[in-house]
C-alpha positions in Angstrom: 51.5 -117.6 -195.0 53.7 -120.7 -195.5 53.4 -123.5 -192.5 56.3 -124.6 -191.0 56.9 -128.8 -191.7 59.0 -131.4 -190.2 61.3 -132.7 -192.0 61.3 -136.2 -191.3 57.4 -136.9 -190.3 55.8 -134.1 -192.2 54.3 -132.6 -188.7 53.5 -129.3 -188.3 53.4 -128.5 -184.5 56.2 -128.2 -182.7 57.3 -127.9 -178.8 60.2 -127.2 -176.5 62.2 -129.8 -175.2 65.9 -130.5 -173.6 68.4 -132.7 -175.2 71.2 -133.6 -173.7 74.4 -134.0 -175.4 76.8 -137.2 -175.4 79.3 -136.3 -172.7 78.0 -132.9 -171.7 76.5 -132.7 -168.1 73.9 -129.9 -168.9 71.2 -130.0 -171.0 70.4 -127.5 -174.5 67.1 -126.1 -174.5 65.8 -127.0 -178.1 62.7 -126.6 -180.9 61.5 -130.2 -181.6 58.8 -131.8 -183.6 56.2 -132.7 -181.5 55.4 -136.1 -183.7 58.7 -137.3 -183.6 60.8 -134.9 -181.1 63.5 -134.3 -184.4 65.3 -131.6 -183.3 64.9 -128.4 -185.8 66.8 -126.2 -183.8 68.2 -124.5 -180.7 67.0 -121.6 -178.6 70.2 -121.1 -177.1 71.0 -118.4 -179.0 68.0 -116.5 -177.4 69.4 -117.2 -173.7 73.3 -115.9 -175.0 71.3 -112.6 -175.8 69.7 -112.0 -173.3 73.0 -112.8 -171.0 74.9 -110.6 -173.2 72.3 -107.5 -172.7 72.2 -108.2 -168.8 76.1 -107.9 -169.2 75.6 -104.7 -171.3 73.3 -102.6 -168.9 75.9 -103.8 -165.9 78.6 -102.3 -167.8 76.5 -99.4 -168.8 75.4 -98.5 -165.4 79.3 -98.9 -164.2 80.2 -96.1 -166.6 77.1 -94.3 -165.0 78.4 -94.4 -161.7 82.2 -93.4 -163.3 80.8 -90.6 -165.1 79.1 -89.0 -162.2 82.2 -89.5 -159.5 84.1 -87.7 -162.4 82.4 -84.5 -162.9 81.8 -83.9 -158.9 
């Protein structure tokens, strides 16, 4: 199994933090080395997923409801 590495330091554990970006008001959940805190990525992407599903079953259960008032 290959072990994940830092970049920069050469670390292998790694954490969760928030950055906040120059002239943004809200902070960007990211994956950061925990020697260092370089950034190696974003878990935004996992939160616009689960958004998007929660805007999926909504819409889903809408056409539900308009299904069933149709066929009475």
């Amino acid at each position: 199994m290959a072990v994940s590495t830092c970049a920069k330091c050469g670390g292998h554990t790694f954490e969760r933090g928030l950055v906040t970006p120059l002239g943004e008001q809200r902070t960007v959940p990211v994956l950061q080395c925990a020697g260092c805190g370089t950034v190696i990525g974003t878990l935004e992407s996992h939160l616009a997923i689960e958004a998007l599903q929660n805007q999926i079953a909504h819409i889903d259960a809408g056409l539900v409801r308009i299904a069933r008032a149709l066929a009475e």
